[in-house]
N, C-alpha and C positions, 0 to 999 in steps of 0.2 A: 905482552902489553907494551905499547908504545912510551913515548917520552912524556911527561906531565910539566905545564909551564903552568906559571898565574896568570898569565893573558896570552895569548894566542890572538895577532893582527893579520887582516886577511886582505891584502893589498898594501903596497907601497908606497902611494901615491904621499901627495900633502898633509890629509890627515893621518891615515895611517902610520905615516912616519914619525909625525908629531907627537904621539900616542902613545907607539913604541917606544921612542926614547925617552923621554921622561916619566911612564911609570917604569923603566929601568933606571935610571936614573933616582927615584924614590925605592929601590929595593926589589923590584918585581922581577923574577924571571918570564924573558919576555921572547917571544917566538914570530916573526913577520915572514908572512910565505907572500911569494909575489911569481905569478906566472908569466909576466913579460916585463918589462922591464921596472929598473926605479925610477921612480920619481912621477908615475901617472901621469895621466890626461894634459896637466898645466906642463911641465915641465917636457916632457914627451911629444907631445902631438897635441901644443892648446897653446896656451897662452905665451910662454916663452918661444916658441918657434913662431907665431904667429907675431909677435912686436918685432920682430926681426924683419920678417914680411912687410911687415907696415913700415916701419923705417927705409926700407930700400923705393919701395913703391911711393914714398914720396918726394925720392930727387927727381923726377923730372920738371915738377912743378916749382922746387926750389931752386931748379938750375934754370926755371923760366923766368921766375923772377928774380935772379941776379944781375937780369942781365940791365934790369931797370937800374940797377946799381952800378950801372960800368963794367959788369965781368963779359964776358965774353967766352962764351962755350962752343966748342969745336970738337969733332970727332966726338962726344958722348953717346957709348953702348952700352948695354945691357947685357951681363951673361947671366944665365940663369943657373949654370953649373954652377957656376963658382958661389955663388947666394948660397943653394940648396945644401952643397959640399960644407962649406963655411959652419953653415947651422947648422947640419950633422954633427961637426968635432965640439961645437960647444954644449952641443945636445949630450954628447959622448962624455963632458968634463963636468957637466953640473950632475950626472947619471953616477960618476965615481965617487961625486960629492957625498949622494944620498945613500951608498954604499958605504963611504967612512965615518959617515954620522953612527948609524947603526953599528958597527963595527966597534967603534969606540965607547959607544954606549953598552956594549956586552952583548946585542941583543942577536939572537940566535936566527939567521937568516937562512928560507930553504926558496930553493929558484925553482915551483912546482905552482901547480893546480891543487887548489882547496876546496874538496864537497863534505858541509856537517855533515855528519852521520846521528849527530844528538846535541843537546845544547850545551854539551862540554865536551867534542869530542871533534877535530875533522879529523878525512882521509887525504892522503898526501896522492895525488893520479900518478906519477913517474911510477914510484917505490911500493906503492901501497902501504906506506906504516900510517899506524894511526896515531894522531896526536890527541893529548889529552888537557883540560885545563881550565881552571877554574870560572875563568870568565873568557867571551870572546867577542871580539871586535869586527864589525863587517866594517870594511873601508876601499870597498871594491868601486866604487865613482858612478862612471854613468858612459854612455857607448852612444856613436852616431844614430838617429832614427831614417829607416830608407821606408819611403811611401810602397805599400804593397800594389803597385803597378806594372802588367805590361813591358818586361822590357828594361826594369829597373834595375837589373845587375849590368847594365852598362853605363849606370854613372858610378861616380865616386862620391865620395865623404872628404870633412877634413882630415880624415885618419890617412887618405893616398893623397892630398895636395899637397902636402909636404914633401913629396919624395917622388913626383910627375918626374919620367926621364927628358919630355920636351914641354914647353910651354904652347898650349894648342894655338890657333889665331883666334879661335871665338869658344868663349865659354856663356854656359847658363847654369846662374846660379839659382835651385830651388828653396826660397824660405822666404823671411821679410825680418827675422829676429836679429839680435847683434852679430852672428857667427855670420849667416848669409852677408849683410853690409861689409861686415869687416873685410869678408872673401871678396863681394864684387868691388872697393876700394884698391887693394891688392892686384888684382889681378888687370885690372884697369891699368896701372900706376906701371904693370910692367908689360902694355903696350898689348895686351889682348883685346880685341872688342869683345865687350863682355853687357850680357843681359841679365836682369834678376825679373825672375815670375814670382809672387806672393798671390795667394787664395784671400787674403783681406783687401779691404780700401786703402790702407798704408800700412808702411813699415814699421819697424818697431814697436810695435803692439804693447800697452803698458807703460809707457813711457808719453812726456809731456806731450800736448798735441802741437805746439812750437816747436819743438826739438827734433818732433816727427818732420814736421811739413818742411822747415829747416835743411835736415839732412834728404831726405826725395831731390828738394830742388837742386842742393847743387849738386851732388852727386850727378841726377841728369846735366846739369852744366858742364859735368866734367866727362860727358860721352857714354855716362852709364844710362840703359835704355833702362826702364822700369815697368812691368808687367804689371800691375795691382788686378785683383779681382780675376784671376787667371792663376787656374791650377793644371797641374797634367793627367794626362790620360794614360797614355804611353809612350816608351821611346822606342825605337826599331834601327837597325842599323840599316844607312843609308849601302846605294851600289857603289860609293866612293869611297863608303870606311865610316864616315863622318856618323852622329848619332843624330837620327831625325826622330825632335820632339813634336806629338801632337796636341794641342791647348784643348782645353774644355771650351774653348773658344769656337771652337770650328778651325781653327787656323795650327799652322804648323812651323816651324823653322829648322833650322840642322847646324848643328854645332861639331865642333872638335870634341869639348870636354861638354857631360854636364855634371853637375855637384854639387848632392842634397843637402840643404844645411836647414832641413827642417825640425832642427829640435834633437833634443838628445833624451836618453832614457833610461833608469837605474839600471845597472847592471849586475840584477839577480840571476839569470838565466843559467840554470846548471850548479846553483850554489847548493843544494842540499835543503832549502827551505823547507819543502815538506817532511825533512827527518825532522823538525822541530815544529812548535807551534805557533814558528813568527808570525805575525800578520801583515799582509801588503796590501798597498793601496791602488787605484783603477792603474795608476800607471807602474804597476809592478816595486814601485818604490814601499822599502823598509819604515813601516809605521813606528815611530819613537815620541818617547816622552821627554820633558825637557831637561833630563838627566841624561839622553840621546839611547834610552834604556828600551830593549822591543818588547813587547809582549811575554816572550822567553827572558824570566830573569836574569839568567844567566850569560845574555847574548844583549851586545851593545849594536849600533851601529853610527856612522858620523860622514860626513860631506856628502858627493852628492846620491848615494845610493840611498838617502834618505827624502832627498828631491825637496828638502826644505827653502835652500838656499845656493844653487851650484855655483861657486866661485870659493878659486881655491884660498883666500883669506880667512873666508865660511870656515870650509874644512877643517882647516888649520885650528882655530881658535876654538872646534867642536871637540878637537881630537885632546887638543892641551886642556879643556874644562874635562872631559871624562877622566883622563890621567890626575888630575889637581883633586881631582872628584873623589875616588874610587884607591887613588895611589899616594893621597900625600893627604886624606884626612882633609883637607878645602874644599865643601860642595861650593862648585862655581857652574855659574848659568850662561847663553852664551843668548842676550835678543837681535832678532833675527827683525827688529821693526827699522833698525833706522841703521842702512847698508850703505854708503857711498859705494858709488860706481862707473866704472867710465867703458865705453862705446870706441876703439881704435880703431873708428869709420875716419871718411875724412871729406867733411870734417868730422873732427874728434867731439866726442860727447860726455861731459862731468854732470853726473847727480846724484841726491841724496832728498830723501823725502817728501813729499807728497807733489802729486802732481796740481796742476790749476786745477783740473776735475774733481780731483781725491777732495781737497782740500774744500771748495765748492759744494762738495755733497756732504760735509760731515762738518764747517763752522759756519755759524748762520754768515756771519760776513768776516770777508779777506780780502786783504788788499794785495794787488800785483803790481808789482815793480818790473819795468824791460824796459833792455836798453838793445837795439841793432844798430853795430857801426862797421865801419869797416876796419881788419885791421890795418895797423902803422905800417908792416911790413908790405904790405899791395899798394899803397896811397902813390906810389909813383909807376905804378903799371895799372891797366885798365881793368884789373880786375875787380867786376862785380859784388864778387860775396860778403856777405856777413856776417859777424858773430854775433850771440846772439848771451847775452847777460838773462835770468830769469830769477827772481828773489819772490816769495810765496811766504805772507803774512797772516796772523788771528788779528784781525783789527780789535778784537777786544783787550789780549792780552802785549800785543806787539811780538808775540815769540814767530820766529822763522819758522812757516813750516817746510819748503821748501825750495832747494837752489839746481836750476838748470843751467848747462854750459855750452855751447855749442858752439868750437872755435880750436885754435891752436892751445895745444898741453893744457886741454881740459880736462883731463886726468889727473894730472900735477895738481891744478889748482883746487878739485874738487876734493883733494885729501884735505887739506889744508880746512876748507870750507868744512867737511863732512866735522872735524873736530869743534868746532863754535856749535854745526847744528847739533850733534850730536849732547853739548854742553847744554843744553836749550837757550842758548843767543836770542836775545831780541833787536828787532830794527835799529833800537838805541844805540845794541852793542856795537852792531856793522858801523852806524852814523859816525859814534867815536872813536872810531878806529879810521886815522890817517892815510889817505892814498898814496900808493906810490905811484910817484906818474915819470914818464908815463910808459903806462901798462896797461893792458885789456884788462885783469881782474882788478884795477881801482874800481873798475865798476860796480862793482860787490857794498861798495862802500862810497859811493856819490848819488845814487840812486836816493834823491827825498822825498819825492813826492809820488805817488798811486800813479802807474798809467792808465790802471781801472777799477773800479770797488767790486765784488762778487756778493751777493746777497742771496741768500739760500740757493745757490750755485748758478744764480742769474746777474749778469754782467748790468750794473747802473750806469743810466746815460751822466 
């Protein structure tokens, strides 16, 4: 008979980590198996390698407009090792980090593959021993999705653009979601001609239809071709190397790289589900109750193998409710309706609930507040673009339903904002709250009057 814990965590990543330590920390012995590395998806190959990306890919455009300021830039290159190298070692120092969290927390860590074998029990793949234990935790994330096409093992995912030994001259990116933008931004930024194809009429699907049309436009301003309504067929390698993509178009082009960023998908596959009675949903995702509890009592699951909510903040604060839950005597719940969130496209994108539509279809009338200006920082070079302010009102009760951002460190400021909306803020609150000027987010807070009323989701002349 194997080792017996009180929880048994079945991934590393954000939640699971979160999880692990503090119901060790509240007295539990605690067990986290992790088959590739710590610290998951975000920390790994997501979101932290990826702002890194986005920081670098946007000096050229800051060193363009310095120059309106009197700088003067000479010999400015790009190495792409030195970037990729860079964020390796830090990848490598935040990875030791999630190793001495747990360490210190007591918790019993095994560097293997974990298949249930029952709802208190997995097998370890290396060693074969089985573990045993009272309750268990899925916190396994979620894995790139590659379109079943023709040809389709010659692109890549974000899981290999992090670690390209060359930077090609021309990439296509397949998607229209945040991953795809964020990627065709990036890869622009460091000088590739880069294409994005989407199967929809626009980008970012779900998100405000401003914010959409917003980010399309300048994105093409800034060299990025955009495919809408164009999906693929196949890809074939060309007699030069190169990958030649065929559209559902009829038409075709040939790239260096191309790189699916169509969506991601729980990563159940090989987990031992069927030794148990979990239940999953069409997209293979861990059905849970809002105790994050599966069908199998004795089996939990939390972030995104749950496909509730994939962002690793989610995760986190799913993994610290089941531990507060379950390990410390505090049922705590975690709602998943009002998420602030931001888009490291560029331009950059802050929001937090409901869109003009949402809002439209569900209060008889609402008022919209926008504001497009240009920012301070371009007012002395000819660039075009705009930011774009978006506030989303109940004209009956004045409560904020929601805040769109489309501009520089709209991420930053959408924190900030998501805490008022999430307070339930009304107009009033914004009104009395003093500008700082001058700043692009005073906006938030000068905006007095409706740019237009909505009435059972029809815009009043």
């Amino acid at each position: 008979m194997g080792r017996h814990f009180d929880l048994i965590v079945i991934g590393a990543g954000s939640g699971g980590v979160r999880a692990g330590r503090l119901a060790s920390s509240y007295g539990a012995k605690v067990a986290v198996i992790e088959e590739y590395r710590l610290g998951g998806t975000c920390v790994i190959r997501g979101c932290v390698p990826k702002k890194h990306f986005v920081y670098a890919s946007r000096f050229p455009e800051q060193f363009e407009v310095a120059k309106s300021f009197g700088w003067s830039m000479k010999d400015v290159q790009f190495d792409w090792a030195t970037l990729r190298d860079n964020k390796d070692k830090e990848i490598k120092r935040l990875e030791d980090i999630y190793g001495n969290i747990l360490d210190n927390a007591g918790v019993t860590l095994f560097r293997d593959r974990a298949e249930l074998t029952s709802g208190t029990s997995v097998k370890l793949q290396k060693d074969g021993e089985e573990l045993t234990a009272d309750r268990i935790l899925i916190a396994t994330g979620g894995t790139p999705f590659v379109p079943n096409i023709p040809g389709a093992e010659l692109g890549i995912t974000s899981n290999e653009a992090f670690h390209l030994e060359n930077l090609p001259e021309e990439i296509l990116i397949v998607g229209g979601g945040y991953i795809a933008v964020e990627f065709a931004g990036i890869f622009a930024g460091f000088g590739v001609k880069t294409t994005l194809a989407y199967r929809g009429p626009q980008i970012l699907r779900g998100f405000d239809q401003d914010v959409r049309d917003a980010v399309a436009s300048q994105m093409q301003e800034r060299g990025i071709e955009i495919l809408t309504n164009t999906d693929l067929e196949s890809l074939e390698k060309s007699k030069q190397g190169a990958i030649k993509v065929n559209y559902n178009t009829g038409k075709s082009q040939t790239f260096g790289e191309v790189m699916f960023a169509t969506g991601r998908t729980p990563n159940t596959k090989g987990l031992g589900l069927e030794y148990t009675d979990i239940e999953v949903g069409a997209r293979e995702e861990i059905i849970v109750d809002e105790q994050s509890r599966t069908s199998c009592p004795t089996v939990f699951a939390v972030g995104d193998v749950t496909d509730r909510a994939a962002l690793t903040p989610v995760a986190i604060r799913e993994g610290a409710a089941f531990a507060e839950t379950f390990y410390n005597d505090n049922p705590t719940f975690v709602h998943h309706d009002l998420i602030p969130t931001a888009v490291f496209s560029e331009p950059e994108v802050g929001t937090i609930g409901m869109t003009e539509t949402q809002a439209g279809n569900r209060y008889h009338k609402v008022n919209v507040y926008k504001a497009a200006f240009r920012p301070m920082m371009n007012t002395l070079t000819d660039k075009p673009a705009k930011e774009i302010y978006k506030l989303i009102t109940d004209a009956d009760t004045d409560k904020v339903l929601g805040v769109h951002i489309v501009g520089h460190a709209a991420g930053e400021i959408i924190q900030m904002a998501g805490i008022a909306v999430t307070m339930g803020a009304t107009k009033a609150d914004f009104d009395r709250t003093i500008a700082v000027h001058p700043t692009a987010a005073e906006e938030l807070v000068t905006m007095k009057q409706p740019s237009y009323v909505l009435e059972y989701g029809k815009k009043v002349e």
